[in-house]
N, C-alpha and C positions, 0 to 999 in steps of 0.2 A: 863342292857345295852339297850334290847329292848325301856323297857321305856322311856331312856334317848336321845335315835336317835330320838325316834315317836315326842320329843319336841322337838326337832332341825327343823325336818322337818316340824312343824307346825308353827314355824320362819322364815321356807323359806331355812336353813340349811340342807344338805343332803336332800333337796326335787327332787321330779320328774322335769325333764326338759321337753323344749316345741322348737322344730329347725324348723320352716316354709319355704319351700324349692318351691321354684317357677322353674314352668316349662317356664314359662319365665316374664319379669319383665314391659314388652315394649307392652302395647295392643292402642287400639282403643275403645271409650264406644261399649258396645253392644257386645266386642268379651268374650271368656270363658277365666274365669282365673282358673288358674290348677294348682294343685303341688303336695306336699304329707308334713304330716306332720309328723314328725319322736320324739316320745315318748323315752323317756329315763328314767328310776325310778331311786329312788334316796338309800338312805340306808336301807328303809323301806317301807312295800306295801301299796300301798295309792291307794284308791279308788276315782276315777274321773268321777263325777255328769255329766260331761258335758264340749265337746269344743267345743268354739265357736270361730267363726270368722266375725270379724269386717271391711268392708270398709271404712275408715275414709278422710273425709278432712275438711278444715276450711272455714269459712266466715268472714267479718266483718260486724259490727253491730253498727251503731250509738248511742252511750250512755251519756247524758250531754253533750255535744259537743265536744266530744271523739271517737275514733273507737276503739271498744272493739273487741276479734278475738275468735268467739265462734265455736266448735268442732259440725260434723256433720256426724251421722251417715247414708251413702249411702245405707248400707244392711249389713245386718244380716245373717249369714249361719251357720246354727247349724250341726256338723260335725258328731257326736255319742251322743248317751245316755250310760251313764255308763259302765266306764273302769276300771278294777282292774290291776295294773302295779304293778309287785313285784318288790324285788329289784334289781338293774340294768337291768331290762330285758328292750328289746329296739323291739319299736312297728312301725310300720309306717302305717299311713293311709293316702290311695287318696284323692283327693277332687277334685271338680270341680265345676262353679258354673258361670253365666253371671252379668258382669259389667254392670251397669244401663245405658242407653244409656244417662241421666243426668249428669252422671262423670262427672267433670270439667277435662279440659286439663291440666297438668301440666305445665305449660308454665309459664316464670315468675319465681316467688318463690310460687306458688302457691304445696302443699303437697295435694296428694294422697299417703297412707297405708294403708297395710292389718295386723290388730291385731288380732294375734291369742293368746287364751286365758285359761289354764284349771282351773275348776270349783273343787276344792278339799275343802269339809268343816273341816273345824278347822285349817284350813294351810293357806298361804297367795299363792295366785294363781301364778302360773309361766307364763309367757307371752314371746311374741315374737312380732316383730314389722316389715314389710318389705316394701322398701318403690317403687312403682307402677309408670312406665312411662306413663302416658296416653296420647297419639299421636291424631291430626286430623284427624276425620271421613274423607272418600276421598269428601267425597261433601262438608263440612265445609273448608277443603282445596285449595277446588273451587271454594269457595266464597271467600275466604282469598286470593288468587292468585289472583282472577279478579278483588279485589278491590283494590291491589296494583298496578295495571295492569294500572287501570285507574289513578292512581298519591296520591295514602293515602297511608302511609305508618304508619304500627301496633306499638303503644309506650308504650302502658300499657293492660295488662290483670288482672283481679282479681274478685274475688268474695263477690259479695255484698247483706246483707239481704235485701231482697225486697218481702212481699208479695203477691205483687199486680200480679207481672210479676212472680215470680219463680211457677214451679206446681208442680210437687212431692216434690220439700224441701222449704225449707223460704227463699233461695236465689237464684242468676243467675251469669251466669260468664258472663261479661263484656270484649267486646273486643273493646280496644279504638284505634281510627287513627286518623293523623293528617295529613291533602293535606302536597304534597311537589309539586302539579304539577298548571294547571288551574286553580284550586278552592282555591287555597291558598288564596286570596282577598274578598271569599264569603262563605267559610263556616271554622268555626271556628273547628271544630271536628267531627269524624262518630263515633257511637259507634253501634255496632253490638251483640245480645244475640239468641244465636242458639238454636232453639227446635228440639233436633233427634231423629228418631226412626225409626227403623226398613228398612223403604223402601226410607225415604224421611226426610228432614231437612227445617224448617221451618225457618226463617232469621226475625227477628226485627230488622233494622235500623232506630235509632235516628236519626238525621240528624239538625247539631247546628250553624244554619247560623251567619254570622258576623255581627255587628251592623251598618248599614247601613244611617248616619242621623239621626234627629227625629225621624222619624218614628222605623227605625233599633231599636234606643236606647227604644224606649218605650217596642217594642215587647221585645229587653231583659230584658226588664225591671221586663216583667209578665211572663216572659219562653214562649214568643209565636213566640220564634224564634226557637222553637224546632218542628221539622216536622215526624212523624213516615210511616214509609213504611213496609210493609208484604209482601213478597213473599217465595215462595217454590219451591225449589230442588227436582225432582226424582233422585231413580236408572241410569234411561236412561241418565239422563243428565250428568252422565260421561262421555258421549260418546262426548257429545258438549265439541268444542273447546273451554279454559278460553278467549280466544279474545271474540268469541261471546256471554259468558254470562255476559261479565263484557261491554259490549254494552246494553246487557238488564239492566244494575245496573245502566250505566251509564245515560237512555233512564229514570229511575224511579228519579235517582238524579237532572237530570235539570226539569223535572216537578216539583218538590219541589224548586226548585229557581225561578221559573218565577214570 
């Protein structure tokens, strides 16, 4: 009968279970994600090489002139090295561990999860899958407020492979707007890709002016109707008012129109 369980369980039948329990589900990049992972054995004692845990979300990816939607791992956190689980016995282990300040937002249908995963050789591994609100850094929110402030209003978010621009993974999240105010007659689109970390957020705005004439059509013609701006967010500038920073946004946007 022994024999006959230990081949159930190496089909996945009476095997060890995996329950991923979040201390909470709703962060910001860059804050600690924590929980506890709760082990449950199955009819038989199974020895486990290793749990691991995966941060996942997706991109898309230009393919034959197609978007193909390729899986991306954010990080890696290796929980234990080898557990012996008898049968039924039930384990729990903490974990804790910092969200890349890279995370994309969920916003959209864009997917952030956390795969947790055990490592048992000759068995098919049990997993668990939880799925991660990731909310606006407060300064990414303060950019986002003071550019609606100024009359763009946000219509698409997503993630797109980009080498050139993405630096710790192969892609960047795209935040797209479109004027509803002033600018409706001179710029065709803003799109905004945030670099964060730690103390301060870094702002990429494109900036996709409207074809204006000859001249308008030709620059669209060769993308030289697209104008790029850089600036940077501190800490402190929490403190400033979104009127005033979305005066400096708005101070960088008509230099780009003149």
């Amino acid at each position: 009968m022994s024999m006959f369980k230990k081949l159930l369980a190496s089909v996945g039948i009476g095997s060890a279970q995996v329950d991923t329990r979040l201390e909470q589900d709703s962060l910001i990049p860059g804050e600690v994600l924590s929980g506890e992972v709760h082990l449950t054995g199955g009819d038989v004692a199974q020895e486990i090489d290793e749990i691991y845990m995966y941060v996942i979300t997706h991109y898309e990816r230009e393919n034959n002139d197609s978007k193909v939607k390729e899986e991306c791992t954010l990080i890696k956190h290796r929980l234990t090295e080898r557990v012996v689980l008898q049968p039924k016995e039930h384990k729990v282990l903490p974990f804790a561990f910092r969200l890349p300040y890279e995370t994309p937002l969920t916003m959209g249908r864009q997917p952030v999860y956390l795969r947790t995963g055990l490592d048992i050789k000759n068995a098919i591994d049990p997993g668990d899958s939880d799925f991660i609100e990731v909310r606006p850094h407060p300064l990414m929110a303060k950019v986002m407020d003071a550019v609606s402030q100024i009359g763009f209003q946000l219509y698409k978010v997503d993630c797109e492979y980009n080498r050139h621009l993405g630096k710790a993974y192969p892609f960047v999240q795209e935040f797209e707007f479109r004027p509803t105010g002033p600018y409706r007659s001179r710029v065709e689109e803003l799109e905004i890709i945030f670099y964060l970390n730690e103390n301060s957020v870094e702002v990429l705005m494109e900036l996709d002016k409207r074809a204006r004439g000859f001249l308008g059509a030709f620059e669209e013609a060769f993308n030289l109707d697209e104008r790029y701006v850089r600036f940077r967010l501190h800490r402190e500038d929490l403190q400033r008012s979104t009127g005033d920073i979305a005066h400096s946004i708005e101070d960088l946007i008509r230099k780009q129109l003149r």
